[in-house]
C-alpha positions as CSV (number, residue, x, y, z in Angstrom):
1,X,-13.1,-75.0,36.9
2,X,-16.7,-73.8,36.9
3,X,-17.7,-71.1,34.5
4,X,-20.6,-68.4,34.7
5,X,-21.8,-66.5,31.4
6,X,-23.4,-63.6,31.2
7,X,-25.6,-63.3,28.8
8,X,-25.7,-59.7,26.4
9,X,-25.9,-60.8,23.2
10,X,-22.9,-59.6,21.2
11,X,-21.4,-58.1,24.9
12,X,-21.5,-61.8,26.4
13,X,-18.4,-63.2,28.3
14,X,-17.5,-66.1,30.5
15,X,-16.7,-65.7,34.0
16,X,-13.9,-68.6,35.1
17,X,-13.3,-69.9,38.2
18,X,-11.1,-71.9,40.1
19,X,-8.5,-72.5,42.9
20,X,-5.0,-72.7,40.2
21,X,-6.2,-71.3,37.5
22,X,-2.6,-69.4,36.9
23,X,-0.6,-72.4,37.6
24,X,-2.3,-75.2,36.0
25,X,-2.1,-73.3,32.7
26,X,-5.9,-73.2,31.6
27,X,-5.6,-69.0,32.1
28,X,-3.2,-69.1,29.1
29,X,-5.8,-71.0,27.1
30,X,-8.6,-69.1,28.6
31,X,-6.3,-65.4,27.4
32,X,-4.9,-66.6,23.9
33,X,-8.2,-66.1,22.1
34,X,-8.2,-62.1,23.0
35,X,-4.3,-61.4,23.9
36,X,-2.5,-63.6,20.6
37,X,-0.7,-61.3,18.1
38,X,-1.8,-57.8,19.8
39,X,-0.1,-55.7,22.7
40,X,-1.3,-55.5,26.5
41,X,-1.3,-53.1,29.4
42,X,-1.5,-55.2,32.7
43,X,-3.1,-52.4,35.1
44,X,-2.8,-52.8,38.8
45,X,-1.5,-51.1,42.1
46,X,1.3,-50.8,44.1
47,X,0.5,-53.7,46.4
48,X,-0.7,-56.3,44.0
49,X,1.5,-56.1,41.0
50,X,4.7,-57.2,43.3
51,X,2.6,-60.2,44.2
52,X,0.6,-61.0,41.1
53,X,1.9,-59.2,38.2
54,X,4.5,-61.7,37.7
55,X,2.1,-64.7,36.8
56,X,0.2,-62.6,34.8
57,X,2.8,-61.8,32.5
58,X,3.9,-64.8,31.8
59,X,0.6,-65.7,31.4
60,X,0.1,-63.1,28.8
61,X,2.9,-63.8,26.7
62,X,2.7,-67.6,26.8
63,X,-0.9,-67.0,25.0
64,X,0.6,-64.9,22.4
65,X,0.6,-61.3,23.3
66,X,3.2,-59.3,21.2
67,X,4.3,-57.3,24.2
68,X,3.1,-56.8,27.7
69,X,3.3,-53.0,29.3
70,X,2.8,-52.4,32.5
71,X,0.8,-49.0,34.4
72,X,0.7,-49.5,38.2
73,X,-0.9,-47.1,40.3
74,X,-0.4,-46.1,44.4
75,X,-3.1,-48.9,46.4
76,X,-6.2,-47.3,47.8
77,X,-9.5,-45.6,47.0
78,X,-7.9,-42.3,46.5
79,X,-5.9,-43.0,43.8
80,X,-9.4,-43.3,42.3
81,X,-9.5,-40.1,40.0
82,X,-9.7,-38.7,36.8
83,X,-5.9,-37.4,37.3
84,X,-4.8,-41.1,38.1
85,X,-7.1,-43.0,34.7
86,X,-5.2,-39.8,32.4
87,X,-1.8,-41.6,33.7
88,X,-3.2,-44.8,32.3
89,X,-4.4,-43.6,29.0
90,X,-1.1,-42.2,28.9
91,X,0.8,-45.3,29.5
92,X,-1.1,-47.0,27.2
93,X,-0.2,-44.3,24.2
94,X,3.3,-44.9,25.6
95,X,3.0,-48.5,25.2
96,X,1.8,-48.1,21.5
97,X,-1.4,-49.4,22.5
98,X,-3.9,-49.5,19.0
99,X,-7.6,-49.7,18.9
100,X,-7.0,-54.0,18.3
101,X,-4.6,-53.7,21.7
102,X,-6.4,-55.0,25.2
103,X,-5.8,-53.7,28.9
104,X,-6.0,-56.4,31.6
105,X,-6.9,-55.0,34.7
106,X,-5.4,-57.1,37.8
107,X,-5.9,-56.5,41.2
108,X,-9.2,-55.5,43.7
109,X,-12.7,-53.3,43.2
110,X,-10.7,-50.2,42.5
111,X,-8.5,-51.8,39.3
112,X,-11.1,-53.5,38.2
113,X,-12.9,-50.2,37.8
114,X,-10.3,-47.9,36.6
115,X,-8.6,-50.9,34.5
116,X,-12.3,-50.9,32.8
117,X,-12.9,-47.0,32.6
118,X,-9.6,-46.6,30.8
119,X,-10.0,-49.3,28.2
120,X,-13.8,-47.9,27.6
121,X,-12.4,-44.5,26.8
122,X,-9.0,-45.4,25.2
123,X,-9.1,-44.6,21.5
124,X,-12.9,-44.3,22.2
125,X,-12.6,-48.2,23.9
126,X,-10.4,-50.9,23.4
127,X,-10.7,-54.5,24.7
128,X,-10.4,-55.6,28.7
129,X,-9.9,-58.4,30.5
130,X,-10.3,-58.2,34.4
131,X,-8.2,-60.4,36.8
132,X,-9.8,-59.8,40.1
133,X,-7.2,-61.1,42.8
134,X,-9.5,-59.7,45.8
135,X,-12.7,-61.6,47.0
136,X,-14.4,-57.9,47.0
137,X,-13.9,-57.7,43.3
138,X,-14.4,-61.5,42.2
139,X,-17.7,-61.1,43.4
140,X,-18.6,-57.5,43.2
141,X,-16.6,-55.2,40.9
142,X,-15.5,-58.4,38.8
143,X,-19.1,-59.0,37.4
144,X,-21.1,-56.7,35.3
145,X,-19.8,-54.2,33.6
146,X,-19.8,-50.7,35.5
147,X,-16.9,-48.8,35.7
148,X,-16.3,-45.6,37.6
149,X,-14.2,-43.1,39.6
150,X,-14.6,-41.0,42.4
151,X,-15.0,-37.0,42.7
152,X,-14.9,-35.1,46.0
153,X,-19.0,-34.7,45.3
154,X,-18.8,-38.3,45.7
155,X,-18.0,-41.9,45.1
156,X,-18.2,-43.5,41.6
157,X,-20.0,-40.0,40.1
158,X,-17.9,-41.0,36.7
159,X,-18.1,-43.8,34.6
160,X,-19.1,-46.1,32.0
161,X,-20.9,-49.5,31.4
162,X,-18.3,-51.9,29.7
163,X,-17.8,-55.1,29.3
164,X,-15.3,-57.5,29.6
165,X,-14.5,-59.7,27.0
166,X,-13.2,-62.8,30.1
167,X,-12.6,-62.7,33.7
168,X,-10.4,-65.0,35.1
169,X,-10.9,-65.5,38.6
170,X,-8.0,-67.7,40.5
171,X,-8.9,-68.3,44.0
172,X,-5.0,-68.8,45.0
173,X,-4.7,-65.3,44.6
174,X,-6.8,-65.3,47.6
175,X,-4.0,-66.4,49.6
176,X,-2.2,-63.6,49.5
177,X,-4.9,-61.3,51.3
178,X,-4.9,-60.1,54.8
179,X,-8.0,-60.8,56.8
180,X,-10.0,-57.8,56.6
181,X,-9.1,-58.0,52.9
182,X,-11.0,-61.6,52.9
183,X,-13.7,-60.1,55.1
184,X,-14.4,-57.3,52.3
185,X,-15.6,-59.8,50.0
186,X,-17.7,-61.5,52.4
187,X,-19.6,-58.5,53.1
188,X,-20.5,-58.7,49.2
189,X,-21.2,-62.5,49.7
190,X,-23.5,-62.4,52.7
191,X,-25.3,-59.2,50.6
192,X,-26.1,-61.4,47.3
193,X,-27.5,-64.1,50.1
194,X,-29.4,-61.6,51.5
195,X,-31.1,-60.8,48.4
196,X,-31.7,-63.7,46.3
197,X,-30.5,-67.0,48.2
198,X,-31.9,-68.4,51.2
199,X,-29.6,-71.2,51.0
200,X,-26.5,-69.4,50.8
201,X,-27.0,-67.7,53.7
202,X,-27.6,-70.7,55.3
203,X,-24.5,-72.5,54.0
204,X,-22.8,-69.2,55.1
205,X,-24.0,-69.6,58.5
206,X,-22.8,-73.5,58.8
207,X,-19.5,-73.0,56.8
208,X,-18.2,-69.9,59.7
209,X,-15.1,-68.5,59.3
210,X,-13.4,-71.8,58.1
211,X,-14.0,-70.7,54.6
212,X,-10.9,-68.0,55.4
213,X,-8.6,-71.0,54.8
214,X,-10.8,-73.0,52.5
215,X,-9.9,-71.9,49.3
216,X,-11.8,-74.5,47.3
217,X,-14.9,-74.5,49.0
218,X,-14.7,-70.8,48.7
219,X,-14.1,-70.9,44.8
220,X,-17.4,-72.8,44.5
221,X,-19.3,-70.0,46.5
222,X,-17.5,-67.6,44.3
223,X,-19.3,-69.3,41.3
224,X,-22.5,-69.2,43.0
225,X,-22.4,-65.4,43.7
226,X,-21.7,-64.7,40.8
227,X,-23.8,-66.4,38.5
228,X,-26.7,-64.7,41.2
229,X,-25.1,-61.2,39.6
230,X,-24.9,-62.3,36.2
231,X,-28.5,-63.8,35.8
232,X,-29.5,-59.7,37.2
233,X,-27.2,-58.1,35.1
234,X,-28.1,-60.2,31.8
235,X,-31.5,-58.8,32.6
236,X,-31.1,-55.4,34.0
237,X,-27.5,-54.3,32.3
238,X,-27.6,-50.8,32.9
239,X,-29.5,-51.0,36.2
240,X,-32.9,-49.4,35.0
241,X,-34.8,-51.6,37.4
242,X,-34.2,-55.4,39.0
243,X,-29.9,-54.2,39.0
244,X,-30.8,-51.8,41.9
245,X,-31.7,-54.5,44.0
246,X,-27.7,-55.2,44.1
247,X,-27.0,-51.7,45.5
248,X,-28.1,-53.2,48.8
249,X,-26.0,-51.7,51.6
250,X,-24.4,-48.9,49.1
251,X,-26.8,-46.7,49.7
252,X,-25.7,-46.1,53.5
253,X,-22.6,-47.3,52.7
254,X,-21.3,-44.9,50.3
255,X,-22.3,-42.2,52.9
256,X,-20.0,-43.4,54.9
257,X,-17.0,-43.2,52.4
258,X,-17.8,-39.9,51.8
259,X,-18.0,-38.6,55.3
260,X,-14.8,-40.8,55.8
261,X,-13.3,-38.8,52.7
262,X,-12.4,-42.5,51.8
263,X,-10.1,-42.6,54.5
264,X,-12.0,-44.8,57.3
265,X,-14.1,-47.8,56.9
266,X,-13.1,-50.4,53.7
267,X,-15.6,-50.7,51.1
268,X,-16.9,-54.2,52.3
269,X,-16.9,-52.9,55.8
270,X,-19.1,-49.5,55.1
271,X,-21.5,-52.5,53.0
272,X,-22.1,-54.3,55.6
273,X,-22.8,-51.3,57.9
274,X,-25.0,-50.0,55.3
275,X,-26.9,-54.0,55.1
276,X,-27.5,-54.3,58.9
277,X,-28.6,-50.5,58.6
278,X,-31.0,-51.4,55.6
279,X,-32.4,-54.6,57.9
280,X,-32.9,-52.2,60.6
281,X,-34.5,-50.0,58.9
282,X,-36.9,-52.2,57.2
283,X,-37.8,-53.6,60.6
284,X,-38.8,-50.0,61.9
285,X,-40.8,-49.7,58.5
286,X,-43.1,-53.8,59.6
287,X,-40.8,-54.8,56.1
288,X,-38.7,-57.7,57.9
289,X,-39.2,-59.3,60.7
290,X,-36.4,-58.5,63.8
291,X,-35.2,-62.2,64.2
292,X,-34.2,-62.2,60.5
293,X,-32.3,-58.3,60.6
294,X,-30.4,-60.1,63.9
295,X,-29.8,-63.3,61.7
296,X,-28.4,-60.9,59.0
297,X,-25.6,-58.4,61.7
298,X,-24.7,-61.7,63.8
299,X,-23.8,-63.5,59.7
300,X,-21.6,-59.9,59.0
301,X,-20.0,-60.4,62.7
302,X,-19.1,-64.0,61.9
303,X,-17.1,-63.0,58.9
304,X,-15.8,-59.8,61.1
305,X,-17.4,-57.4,59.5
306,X,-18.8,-54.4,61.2
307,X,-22.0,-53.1,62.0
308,X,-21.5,-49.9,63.3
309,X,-19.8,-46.8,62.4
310,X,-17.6,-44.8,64.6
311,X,-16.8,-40.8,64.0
312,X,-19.6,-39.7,61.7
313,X,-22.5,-37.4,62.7
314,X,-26.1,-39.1,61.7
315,X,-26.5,-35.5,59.8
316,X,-23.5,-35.3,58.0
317,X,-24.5,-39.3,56.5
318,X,-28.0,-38.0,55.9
319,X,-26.4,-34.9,53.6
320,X,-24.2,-37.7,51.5
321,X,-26.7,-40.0,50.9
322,X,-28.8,-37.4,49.2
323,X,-25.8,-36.4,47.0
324,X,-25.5,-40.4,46.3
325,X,-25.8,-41.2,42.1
326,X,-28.8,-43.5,42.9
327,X,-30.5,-40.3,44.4
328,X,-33.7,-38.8,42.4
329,X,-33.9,-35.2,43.1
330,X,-32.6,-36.0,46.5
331,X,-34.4,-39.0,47.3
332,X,-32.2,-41.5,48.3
333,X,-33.1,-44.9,46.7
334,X,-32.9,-47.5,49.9
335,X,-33.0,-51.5,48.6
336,X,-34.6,-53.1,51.9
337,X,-34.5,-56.9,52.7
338,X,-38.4,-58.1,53.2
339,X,-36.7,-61.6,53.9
340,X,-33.6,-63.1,53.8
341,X,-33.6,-63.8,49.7
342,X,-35.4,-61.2,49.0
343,X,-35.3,-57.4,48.7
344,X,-37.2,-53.8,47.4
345,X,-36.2,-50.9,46.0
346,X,-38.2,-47.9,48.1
347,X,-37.9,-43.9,47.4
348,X,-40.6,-43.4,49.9
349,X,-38.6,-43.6,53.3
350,X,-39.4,-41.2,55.2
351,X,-36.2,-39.0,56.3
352,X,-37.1,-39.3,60.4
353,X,-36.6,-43.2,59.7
354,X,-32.9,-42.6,57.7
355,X,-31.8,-39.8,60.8
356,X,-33.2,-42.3,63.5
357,X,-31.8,-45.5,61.8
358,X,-28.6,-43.4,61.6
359,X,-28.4,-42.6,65.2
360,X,-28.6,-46.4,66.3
361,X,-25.5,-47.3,63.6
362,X,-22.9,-44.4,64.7
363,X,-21.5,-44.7,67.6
């Protein structure tokens, strides 16, 4: 098992991580110092829970938990609302939940962040403990604390900073994923290479797809990813400067949610759109050399990721990202690779360059 902490004084936690994690027992050690003597809501969604929920129970109540409730939610984005996190709160009155009670949020990106939302507002915020089973949320949504839902204005418009108090992270839950499941949480992968780590890219690049079916190796890359996040986040909690670097690809991507209504591209897949659009566009700006931006789209294609869009006007993306939450006064702020390990915010790109580096993306 490798472990990653993150580092915020009285808001620290550990981040474990391991192929059997569930089945070798350490998760009910790992959950008895939070879960002994009090009641828990497992949260999770239609398509996990069946799969998952099971082990997590027993889990749960092997380390102690006086009772284990349960709140599952229909799978996808657009369960992500206000209306769906008020069904939680409500299960969690239902289950007698107290302000010493805990929610455990099981499942991918979306969970993780409702899970999180509704413990931060619950009684005015109540414990968590996030089970990511996706690769998307052991290294994106798993790891630092924001929460969020959407609104038709746009994605993740609502939320909170809160943090865990553990994430378990059991890479035989990786198993169960489909492939374009698995290739979601490359795209966040090849993104945190992209930004701070030459090497992984590199190790990326040699390891190909073979890391679909290697569960270990991938557990140790896991690890690595996220203890790049956690060293930014134990800096830069509430993403006032160095955090935005990590908001590479979101930018575009979340643009292409929107004009999607959610409906279209996966959130790893609009990502790594949205990072072979941002080395594109730092090319056209001098920023980053063009053999690197090809290095970056051939490293997404490896791990079948897209990087094009299909459906969407270049005008209609240009009008969401100025609505995105990152935007100041309508300025979309654009994190831009100079090199492959390292990356800029700008707020100074010229809109011509966004339109023009649009039209080369959509198809």
């Amino acid at each position: 098992m490798e472990t990653v902490h993150v580092s915020l004084g009285d808001r620290s936690y550990d981040i474990s991580v391991a192929k059997g994690l569930f089945a070798s027992g350490k998760a009910v050690e790992l959950l008895a110092p939070f879960v002994r003597g009090v009641k828990v809501l497992i949260v999770s969604d239609s398509n996990v829970f069946p799969l998952c929920g099971g082990t997590l129970r027993r889990a749960l109540l092997d380390a102690g938990a006086a009772d284990v409730a349960v709140s599952v939610f229909p799978a996808g984005e657009t369960s992500k609302h206000l209306g769906v996190i008020g069904d939680v709160c409500r299960d969690a009155a239902r289950a007698g939940l107290d302000r010493g009670s805990l929610i455990a949020g099981l499942g991918g990106g979306v969970t993780g962040d409702m899970a999180a939302f509704a413990a931060s507002i619950y009684m005015r915020g109540i414990r968590c403990v996030q089970v990511p089973t996706s690769l998307l949320a052991m290294i994106d949504s798993g790891v630092g604390g924001k929460t969020g839902v959407d609104l038709p204005e746009g994605k993740n418009l609502v939320g909170t900073f809160y943090q865990p108090k553990a994430v378990l992270m059991d890479a035989a839950f990786l198993a169960t994923l489909p492939v374009r499941e698995m290739s979601n949480g490359f795209a966040e992968l090849i993104k945190h290479a992209v930004l701070f780590d030459r090497g992984l890219f590199d190790e990326l690049e040699s390891a190909g797809d073979a890391l679909f079916r290697d569960l270990d190796r991938l557990a140790a890359l896991v690890a690595r990813s996220c203890a790049l996040k956690a060293a930014v986040v134990s800096r830069d909690e509430r993403e006032q400067g160095e955090r935005m670097l990590l908001n590479l690809g979101h930018t575009f991507g979340h643009a292409i949610e929107k004009v999607q209504d959610y409906r279209g591209l996966e959130h790893g897949e609009a990502v790594a759109v949205g990072t072979a659009a941002a080395a594109q566009l730092s090319v056209r700006l001098g920023l980053l050399d063009a053999d690197s931006a090809q290095k970056i789209a051939a490293l997404l294609r490896m791990f079948r990721l897209p990087v094009t869009v299909s459906g969407c006007a270049p005008d209609d993306l240009l009008a969401a990202m100025a609505s995105d939450k990152k935007a100041v006064s309508g300025v979309p702020r654009i994190v831009l690779p100079l090199a492959i390990g390292r990356a800029e915010v700008r707020t100074d790109v010229p809109r011509s360059e966004l339109r023009a580096v649009w039209e080369t993306v959509c198809e």
